[in-house]
N, CA, C and O atoms as CSV, one atom per row, in Angstrom:
chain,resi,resn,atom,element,x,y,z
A,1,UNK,N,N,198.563,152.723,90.209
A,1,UNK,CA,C,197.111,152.636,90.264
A,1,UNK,C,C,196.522,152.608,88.850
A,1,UNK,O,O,195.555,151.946,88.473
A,2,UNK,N,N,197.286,153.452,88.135
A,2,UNK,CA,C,196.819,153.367,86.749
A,2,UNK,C,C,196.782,152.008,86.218
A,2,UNK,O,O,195.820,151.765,85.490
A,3,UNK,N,N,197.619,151.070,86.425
A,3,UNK,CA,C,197.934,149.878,85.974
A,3,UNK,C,C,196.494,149.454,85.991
A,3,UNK,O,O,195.670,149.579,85.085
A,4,UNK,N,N,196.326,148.885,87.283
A,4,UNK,CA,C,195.084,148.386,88.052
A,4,UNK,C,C,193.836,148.942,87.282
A,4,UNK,O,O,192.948,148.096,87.174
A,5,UNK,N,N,193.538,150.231,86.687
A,5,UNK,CA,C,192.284,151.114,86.040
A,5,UNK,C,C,192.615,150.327,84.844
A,5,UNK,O,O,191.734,149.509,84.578
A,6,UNK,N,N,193.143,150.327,84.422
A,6,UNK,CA,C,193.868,149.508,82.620
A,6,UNK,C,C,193.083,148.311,82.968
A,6,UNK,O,O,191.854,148.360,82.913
A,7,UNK,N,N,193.570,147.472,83.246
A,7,UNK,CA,C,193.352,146.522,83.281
A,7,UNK,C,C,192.285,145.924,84.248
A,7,UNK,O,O,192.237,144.708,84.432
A,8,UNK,N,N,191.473,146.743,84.832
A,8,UNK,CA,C,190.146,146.126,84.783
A,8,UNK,C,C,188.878,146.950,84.051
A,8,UNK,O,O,187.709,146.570,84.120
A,9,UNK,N,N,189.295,148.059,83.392
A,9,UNK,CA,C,189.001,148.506,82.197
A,9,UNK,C,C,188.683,147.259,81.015
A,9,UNK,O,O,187.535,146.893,80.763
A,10,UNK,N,N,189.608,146.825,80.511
A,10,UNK,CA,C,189.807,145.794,79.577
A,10,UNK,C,C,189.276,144.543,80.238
A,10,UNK,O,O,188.674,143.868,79.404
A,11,UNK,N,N,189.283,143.946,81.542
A,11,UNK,CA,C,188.578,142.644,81.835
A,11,UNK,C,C,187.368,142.754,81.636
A,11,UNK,O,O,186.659,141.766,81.449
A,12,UNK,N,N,186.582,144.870,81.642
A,12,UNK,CA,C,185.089,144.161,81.546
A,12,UNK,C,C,184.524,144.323,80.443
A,12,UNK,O,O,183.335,144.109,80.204
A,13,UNK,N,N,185.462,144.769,79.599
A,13,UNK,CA,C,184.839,144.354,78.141
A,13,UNK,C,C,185.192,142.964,77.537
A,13,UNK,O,O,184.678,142.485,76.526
A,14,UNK,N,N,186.325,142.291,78.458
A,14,UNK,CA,C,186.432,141.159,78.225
A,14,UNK,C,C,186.388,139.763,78.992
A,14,UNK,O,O,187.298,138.934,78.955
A,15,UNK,N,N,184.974,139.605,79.819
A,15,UNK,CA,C,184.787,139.151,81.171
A,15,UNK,C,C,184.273,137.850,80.663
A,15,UNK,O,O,183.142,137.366,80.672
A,16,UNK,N,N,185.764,137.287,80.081
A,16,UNK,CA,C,185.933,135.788,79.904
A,16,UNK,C,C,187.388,135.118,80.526
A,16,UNK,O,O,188.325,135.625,81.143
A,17,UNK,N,N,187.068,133.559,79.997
A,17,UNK,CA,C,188.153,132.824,80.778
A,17,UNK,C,C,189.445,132.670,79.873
A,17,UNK,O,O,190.452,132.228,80.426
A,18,UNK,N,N,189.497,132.972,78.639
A,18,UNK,CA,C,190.434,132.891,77.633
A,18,UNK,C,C,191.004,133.878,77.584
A,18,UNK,O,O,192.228,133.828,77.462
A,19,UNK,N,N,190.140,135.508,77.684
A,19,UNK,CA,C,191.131,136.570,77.738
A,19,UNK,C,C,191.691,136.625,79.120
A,19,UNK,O,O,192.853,137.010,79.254
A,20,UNK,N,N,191.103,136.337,79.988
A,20,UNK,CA,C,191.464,136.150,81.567
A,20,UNK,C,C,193.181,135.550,81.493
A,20,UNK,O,O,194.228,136.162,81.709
A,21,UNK,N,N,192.972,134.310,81.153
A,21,UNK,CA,C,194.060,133.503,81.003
A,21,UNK,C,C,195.266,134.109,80.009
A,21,UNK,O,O,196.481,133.963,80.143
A,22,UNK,N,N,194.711,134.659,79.222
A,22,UNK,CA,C,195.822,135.438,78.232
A,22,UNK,C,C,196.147,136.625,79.049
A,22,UNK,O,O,197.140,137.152,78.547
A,23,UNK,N,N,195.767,137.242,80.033
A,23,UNK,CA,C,196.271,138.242,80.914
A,23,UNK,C,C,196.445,138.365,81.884
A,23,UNK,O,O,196.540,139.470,82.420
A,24,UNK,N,N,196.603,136.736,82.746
A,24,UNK,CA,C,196.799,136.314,84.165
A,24,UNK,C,C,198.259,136.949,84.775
A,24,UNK,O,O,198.453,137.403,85.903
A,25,UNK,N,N,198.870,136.868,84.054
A,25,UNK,CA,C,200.479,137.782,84.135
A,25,UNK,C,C,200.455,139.491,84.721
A,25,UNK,O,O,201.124,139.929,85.656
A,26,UNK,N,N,199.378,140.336,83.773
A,26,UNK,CA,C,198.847,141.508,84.391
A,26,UNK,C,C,198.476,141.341,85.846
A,26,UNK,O,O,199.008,141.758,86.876
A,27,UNK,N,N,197.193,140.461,85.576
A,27,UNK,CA,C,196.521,140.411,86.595
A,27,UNK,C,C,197.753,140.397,87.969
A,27,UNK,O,O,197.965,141.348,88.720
A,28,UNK,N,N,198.408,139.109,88.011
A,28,UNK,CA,C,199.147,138.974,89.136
A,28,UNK,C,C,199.862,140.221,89.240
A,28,UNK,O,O,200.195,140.333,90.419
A,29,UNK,N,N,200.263,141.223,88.561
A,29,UNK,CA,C,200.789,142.676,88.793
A,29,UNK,C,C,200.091,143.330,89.726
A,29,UNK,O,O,200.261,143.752,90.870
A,30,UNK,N,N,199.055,143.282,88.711
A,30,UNK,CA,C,197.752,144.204,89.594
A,30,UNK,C,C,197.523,143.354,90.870
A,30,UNK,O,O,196.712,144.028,91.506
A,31,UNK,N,N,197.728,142.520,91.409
A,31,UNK,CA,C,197.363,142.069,92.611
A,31,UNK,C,C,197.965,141.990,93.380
A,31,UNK,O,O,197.362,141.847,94.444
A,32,UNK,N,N,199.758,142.019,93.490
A,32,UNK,CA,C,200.603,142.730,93.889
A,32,UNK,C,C,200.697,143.799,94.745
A,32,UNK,O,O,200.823,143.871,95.968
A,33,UNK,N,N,200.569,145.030,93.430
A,33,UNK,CA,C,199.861,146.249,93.711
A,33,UNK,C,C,199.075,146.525,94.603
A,33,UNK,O,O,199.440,147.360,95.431
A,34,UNK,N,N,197.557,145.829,94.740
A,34,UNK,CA,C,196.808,145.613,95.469
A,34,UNK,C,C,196.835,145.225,97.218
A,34,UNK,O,O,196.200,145.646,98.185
A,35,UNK,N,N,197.970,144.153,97.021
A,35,UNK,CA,C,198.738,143.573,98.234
A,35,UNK,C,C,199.554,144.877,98.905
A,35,UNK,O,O,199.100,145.452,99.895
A,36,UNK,N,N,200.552,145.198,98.393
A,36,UNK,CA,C,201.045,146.355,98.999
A,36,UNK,C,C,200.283,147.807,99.261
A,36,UNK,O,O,200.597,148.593,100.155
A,37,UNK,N,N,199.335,147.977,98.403
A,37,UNK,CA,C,198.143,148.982,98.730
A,37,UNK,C,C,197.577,148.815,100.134
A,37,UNK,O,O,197.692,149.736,100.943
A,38,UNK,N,N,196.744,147.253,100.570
A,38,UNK,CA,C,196.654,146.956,101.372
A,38,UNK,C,C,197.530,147.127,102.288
A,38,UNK,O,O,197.312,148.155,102.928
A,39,UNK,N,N,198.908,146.247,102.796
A,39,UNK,CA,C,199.656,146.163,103.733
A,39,UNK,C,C,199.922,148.239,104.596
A,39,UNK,O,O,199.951,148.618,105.766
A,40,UNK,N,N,200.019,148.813,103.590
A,40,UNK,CA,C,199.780,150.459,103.794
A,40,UNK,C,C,198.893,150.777,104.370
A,40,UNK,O,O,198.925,151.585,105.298
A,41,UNK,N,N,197.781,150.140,103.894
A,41,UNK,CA,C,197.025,151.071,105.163
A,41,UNK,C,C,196.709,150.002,106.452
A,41,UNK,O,O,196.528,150.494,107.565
A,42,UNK,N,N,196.658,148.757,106.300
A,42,UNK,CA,C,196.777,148.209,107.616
A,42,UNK,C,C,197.950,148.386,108.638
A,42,UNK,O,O,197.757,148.193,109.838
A,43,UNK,N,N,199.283,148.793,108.096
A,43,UNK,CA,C,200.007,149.697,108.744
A,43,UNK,C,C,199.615,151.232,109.145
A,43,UNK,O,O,199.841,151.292,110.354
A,44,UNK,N,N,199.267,152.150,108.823
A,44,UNK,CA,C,198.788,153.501,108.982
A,44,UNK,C,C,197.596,153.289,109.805
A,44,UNK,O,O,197.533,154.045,110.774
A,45,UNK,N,N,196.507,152.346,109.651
A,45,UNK,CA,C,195.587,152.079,110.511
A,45,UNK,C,C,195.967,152.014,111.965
A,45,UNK,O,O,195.772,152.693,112.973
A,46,UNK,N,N,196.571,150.947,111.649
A,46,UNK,CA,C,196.789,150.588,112.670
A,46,UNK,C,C,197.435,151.585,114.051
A,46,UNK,O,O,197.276,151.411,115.259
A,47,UNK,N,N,198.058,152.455,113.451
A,47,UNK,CA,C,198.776,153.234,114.037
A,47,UNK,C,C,197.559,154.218,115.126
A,47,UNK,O,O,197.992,154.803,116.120
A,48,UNK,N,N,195.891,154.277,114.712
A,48,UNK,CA,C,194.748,154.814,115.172
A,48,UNK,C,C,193.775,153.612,115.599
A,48,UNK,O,O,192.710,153.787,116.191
A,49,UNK,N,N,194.263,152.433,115.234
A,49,UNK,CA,C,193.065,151.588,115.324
A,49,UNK,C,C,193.646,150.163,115.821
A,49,UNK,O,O,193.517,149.317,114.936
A,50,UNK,N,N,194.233,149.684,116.966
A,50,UNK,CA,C,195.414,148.738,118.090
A,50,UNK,C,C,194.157,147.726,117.066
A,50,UNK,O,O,194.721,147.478,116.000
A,51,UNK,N,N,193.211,147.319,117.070
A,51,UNK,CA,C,192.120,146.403,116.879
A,51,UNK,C,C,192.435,145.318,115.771
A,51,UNK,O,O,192.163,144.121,115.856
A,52,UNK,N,N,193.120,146.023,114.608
A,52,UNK,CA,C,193.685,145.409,113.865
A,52,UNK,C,C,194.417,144.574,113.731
A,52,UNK,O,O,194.366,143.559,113.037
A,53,UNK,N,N,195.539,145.153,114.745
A,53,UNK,CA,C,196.793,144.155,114.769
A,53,UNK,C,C,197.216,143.784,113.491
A,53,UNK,O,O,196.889,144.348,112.447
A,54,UNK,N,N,198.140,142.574,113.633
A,54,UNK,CA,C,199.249,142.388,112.191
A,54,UNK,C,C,198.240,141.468,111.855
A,54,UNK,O,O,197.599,140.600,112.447
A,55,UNK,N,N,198.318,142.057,110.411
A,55,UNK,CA,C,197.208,140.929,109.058
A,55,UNK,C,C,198.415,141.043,108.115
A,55,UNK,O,O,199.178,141.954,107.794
A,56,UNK,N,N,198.242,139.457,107.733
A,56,UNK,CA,C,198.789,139.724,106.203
A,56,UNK,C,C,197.487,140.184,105.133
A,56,UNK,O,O,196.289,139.910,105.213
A,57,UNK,N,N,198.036,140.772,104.388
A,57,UNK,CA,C,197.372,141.478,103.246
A,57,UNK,C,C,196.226,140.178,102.579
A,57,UNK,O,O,195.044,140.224,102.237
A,58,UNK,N,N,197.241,139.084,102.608
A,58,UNK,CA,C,196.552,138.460,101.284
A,58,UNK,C,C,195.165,138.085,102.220
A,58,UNK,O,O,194.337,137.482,101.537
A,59,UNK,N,N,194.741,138.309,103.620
A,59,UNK,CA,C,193.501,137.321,104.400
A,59,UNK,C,C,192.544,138.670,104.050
A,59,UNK,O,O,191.416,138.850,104.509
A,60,UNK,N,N,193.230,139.535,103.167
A,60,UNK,CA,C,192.177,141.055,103.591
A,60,UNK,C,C,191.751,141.424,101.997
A,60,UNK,O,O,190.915,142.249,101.631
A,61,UNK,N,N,192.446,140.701,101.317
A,61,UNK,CA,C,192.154,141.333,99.517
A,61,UNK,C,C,191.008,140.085,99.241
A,61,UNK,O,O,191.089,138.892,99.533
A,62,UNK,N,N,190.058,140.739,98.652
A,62,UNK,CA,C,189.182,140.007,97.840
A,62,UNK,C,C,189.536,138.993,96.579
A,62,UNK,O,O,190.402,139.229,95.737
A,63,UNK,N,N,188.982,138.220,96.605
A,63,UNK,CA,C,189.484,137.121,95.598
A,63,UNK,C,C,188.743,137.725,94.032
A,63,UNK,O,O,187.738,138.435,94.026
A,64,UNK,N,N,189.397,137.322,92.900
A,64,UNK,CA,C,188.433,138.138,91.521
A,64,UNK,C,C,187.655,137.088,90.917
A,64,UNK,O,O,187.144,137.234,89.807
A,65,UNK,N,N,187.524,135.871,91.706
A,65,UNK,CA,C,186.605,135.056,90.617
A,65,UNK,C,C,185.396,135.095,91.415
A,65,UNK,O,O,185.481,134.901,92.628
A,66,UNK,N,N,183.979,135.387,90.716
A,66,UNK,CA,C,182.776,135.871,90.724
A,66,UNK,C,C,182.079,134.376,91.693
A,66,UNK,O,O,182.702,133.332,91.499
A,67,UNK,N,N,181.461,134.333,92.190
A,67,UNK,CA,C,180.385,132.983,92.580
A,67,UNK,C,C,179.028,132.991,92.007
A,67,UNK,O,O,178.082,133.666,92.416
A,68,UNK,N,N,179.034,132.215,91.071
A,68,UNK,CA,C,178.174,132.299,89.870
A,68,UNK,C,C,177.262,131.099,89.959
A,68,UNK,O,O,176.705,130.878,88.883
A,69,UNK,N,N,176.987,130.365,90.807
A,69,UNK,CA,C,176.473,129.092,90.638
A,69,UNK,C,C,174.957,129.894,90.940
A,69,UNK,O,O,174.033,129.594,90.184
A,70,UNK,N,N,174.749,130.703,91.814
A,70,UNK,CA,C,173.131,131.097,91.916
A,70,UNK,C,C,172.691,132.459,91.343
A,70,UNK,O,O,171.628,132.920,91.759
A,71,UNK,N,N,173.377,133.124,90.462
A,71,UNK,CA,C,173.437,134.309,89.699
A,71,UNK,C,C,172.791,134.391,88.341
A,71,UNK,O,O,173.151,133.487,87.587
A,72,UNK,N,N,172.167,135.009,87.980
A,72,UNK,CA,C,171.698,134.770,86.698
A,72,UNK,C,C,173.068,135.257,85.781
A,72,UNK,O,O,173.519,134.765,84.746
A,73,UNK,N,N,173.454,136.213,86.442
A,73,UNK,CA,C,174.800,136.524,85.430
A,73,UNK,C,C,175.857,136.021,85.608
A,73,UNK,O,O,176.453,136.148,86.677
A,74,UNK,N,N,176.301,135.370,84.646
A,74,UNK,CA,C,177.487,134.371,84.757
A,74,UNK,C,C,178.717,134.664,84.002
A,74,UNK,O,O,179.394,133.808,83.433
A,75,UNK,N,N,178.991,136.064,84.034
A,75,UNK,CA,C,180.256,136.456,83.710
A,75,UNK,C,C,181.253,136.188,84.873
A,75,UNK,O,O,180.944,136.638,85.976
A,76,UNK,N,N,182.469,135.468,84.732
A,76,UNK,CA,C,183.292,135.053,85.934
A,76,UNK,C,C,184.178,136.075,86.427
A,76,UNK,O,O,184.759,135.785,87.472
A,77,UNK,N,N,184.319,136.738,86.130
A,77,UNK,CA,C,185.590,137.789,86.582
A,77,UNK,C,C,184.459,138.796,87.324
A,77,UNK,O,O,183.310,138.908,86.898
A,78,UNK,N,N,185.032,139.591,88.638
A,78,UNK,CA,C,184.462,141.169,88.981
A,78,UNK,C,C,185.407,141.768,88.231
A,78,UNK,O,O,186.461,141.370,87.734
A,79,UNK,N,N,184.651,143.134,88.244
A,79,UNK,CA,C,185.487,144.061,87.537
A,79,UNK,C,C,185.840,145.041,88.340
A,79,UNK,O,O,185.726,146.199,87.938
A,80,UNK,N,N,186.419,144.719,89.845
A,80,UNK,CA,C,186.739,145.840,90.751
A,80,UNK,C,C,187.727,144.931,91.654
A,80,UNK,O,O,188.319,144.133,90.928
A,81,UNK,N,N,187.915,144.866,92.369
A,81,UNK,CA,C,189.698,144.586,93.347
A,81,UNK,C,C,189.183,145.315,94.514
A,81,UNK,O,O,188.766,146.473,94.480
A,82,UNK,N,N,189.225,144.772,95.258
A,82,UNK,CA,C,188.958,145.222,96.787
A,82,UNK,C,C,189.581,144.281,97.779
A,82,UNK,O,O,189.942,143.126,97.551
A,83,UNK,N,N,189.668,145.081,99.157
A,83,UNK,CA,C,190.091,144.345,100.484
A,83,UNK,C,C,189.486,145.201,101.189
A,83,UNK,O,O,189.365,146.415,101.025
A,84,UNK,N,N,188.849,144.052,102.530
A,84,UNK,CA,C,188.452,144.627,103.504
A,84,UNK,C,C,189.172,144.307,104.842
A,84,UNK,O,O,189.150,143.115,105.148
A,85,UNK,N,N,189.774,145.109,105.655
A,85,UNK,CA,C,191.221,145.630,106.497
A,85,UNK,C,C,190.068,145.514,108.428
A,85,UNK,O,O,189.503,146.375,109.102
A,86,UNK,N,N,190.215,144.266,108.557
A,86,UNK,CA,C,189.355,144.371,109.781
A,86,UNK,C,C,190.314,143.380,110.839
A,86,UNK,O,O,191.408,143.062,110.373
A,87,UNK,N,N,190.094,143.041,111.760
A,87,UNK,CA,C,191.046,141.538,112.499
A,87,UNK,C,C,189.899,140.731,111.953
A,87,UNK,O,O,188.679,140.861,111.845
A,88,UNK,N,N,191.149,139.522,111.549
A,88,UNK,CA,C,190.142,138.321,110.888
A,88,UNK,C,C,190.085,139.148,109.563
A,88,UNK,O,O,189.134,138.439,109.234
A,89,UNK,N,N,190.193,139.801,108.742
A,89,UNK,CA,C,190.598,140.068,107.754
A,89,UNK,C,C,189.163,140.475,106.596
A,89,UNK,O,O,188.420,141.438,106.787
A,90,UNK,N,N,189.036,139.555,105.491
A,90,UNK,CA,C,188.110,139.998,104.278
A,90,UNK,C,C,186.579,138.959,104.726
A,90,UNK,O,O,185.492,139.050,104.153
A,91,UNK,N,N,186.981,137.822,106.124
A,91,UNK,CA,C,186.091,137.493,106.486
A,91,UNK,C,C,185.353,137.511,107.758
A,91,UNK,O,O,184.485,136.805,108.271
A,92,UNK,N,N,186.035,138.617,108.097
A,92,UNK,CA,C,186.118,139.416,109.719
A,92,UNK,C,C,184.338,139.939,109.832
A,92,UNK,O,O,183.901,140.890,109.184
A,93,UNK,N,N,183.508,139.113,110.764
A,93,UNK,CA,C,182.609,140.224,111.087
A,93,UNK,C,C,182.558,141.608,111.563
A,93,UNK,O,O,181.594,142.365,111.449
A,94,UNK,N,N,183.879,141.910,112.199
A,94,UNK,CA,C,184.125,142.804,112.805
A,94,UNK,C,C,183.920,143.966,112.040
A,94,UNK,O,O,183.717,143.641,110.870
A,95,UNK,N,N,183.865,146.059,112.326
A,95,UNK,CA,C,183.595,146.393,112.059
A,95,UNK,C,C,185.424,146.831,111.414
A,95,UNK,O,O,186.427,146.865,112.127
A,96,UNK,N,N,185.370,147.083,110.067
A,96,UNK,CA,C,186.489,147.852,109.794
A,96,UNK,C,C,186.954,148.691,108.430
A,96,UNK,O,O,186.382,149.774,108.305
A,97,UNK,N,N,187.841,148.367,107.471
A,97,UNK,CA,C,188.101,149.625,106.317
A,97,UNK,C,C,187.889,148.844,104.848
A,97,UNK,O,O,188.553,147.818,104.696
A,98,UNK,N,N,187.269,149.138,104.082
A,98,UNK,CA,C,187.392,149.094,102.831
A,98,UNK,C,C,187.507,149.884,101.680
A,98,UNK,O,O,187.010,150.991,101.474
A,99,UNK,N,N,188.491,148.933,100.669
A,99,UNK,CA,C,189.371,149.805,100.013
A,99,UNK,C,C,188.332,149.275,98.435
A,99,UNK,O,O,188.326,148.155,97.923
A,100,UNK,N,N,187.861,150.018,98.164
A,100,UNK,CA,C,187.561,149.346,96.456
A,100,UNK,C,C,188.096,150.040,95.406
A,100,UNK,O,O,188.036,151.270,95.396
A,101,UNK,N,N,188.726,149.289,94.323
A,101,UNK,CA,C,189.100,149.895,93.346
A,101,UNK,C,C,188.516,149.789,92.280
A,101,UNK,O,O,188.607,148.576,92.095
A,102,UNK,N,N,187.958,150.202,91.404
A,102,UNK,CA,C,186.870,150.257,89.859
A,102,UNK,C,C,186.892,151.651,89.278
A,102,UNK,O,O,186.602,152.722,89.813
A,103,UNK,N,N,187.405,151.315,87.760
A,103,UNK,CA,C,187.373,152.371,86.772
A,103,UNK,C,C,186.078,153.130,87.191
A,103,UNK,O,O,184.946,152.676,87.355
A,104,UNK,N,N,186.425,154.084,87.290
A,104,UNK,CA,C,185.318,155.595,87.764
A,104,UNK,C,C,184.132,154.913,89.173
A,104,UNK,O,O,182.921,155.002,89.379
A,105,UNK,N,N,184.839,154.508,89.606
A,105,UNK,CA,C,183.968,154.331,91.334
A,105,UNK,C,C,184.453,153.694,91.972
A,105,UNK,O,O,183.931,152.725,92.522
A,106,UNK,N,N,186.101,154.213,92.133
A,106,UNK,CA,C,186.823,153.795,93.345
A,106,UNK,C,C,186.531,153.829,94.802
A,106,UNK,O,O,185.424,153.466,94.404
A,107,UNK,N,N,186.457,153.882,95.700
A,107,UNK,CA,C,186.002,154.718,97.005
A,107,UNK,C,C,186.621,153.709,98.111
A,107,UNK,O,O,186.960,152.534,97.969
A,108,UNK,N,N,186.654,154.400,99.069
A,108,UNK,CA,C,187.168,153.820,100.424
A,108,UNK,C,C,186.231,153.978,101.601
A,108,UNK,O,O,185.758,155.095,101.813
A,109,UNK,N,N,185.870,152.799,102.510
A,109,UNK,CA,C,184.312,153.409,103.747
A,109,UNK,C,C,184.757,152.354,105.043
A,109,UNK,O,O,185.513,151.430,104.742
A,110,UNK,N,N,184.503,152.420,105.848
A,110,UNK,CA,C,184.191,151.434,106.726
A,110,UNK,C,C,182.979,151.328,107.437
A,110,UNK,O,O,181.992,152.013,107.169
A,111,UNK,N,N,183.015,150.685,108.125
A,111,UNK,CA,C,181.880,150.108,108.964
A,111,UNK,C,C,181.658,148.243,109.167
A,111,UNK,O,O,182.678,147.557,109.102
A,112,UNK,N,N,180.665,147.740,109.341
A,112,UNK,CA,C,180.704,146.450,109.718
A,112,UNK,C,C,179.503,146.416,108.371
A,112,UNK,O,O,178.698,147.244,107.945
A,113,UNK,N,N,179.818,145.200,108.037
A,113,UNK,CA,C,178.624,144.506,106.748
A,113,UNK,C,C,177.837,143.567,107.380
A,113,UNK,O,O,178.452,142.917,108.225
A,114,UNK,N,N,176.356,143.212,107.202
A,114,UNK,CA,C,175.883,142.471,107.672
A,114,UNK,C,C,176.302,141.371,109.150
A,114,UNK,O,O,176.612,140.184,109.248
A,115,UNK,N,N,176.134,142.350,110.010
A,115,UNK,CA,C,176.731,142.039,111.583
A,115,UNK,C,C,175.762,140.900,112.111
A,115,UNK,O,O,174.592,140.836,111.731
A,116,UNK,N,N,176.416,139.853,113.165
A,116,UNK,CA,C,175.685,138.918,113.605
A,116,UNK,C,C,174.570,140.171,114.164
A,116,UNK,O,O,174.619,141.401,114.178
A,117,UNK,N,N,173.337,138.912,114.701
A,117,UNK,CA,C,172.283,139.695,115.910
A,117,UNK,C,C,172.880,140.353,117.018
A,117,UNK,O,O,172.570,141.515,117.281
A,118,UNK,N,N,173.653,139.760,117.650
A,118,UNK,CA,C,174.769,140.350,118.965
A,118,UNK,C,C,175.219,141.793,118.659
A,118,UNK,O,O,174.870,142.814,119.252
A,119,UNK,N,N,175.939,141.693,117.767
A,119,UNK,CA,C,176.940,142.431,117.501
A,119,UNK,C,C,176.424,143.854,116.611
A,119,UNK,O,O,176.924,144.978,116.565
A,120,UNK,N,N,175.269,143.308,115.974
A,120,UNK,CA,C,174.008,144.731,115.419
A,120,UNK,C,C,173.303,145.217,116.798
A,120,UNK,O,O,173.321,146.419,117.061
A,121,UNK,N,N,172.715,144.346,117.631
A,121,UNK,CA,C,172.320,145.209,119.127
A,121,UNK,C,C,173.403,146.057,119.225
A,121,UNK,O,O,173.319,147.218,118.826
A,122,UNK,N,N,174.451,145.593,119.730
A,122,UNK,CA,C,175.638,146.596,120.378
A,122,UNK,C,C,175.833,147.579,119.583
A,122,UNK,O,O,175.662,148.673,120.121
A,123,UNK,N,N,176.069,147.598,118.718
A,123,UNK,CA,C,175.946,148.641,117.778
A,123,UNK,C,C,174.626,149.722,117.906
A,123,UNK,O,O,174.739,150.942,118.016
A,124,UNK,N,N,173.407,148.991,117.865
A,124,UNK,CA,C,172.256,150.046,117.862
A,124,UNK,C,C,172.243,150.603,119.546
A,124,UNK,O,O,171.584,151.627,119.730
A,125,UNK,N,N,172.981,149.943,120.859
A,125,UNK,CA,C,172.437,150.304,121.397
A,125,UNK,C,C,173.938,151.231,122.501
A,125,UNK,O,O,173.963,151.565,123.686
A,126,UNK,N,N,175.159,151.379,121.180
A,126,UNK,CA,C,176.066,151.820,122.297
A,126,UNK,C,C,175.725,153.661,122.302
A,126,UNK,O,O,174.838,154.219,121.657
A,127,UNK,N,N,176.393,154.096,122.921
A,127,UNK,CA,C,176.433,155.499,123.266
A,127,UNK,C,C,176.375,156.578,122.454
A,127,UNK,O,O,175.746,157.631,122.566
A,128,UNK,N,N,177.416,156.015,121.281
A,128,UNK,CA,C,177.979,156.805,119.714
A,128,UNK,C,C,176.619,156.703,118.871
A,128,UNK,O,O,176.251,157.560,118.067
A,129,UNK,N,N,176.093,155.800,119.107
A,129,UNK,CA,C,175.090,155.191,117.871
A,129,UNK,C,C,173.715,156.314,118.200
A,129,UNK,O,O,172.910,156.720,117.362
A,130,UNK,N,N,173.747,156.620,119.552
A,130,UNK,CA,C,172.649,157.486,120.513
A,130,UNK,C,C,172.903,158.931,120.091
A,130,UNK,O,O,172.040,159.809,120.119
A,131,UNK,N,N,173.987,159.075,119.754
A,131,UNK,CA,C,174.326,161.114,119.320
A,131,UNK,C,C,174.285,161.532,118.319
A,131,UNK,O,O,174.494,162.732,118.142
């Protein structure tokens, strides 16, 4: 894990495409890492949560290049590594686990992110949501 803190430590003081490229070798370490971080807990999940079923890791880890075309800030790299562990994976509406990793504000949460209309009713109107 330390690896992973290193080195996105250093991407965000250096959140370009030249040092990027001069440390794509790390990176693929750290994403590795990341991959098997993942595959762990979608195994252990799973073991409480059938919903999941078998994901490969890589449909559940976040990609690190930024989408910058409507951003005023146009630094390309994030400076955090995440996957979100749902069926259907990092683009799953469904409700499920996320893992984020970032020098001093790591954290782990679930829930559903911006849910269709359907699927926010059911939510506001099941039983759990009432207690």
């Amino acid at each position: 894990m330390q690896q992973i803190l290193n080195f996105l430590s250093e991407l965000k003081e250096n959140n370009n495409k030249e040092w990027f490229d001069q440390n794509r070798d790390r990176y693929q370490e750290c994403r590795k890492k990341v991959l098997f971080l993942t595959e762990v807990i979608i195994h252990e999940a799973g073991k409480f949560d059938p919903e999941i079923g078998v994901q490969d890791p890589k449909n559940c880890v976040f990609r690190i290049f930024r989408d910058v075309r409507f951003s005023n800030d146009k630094t390309p790299y994030k400076t955090n590594m995440g996957s979100f562990i749902a069926k259907g994976g990092r683009k799953s509406v469904s409700a499920g686990y996320y893992l984020h990793i970032e020098p001093g504000a790591s954290f782990v949460g679930g829930g559903s992110y911006c849910p269709p209309p359907d699927a926010l009713k059911a939510i506001r109107t099941s039983d759990s949501a009432r207690k």
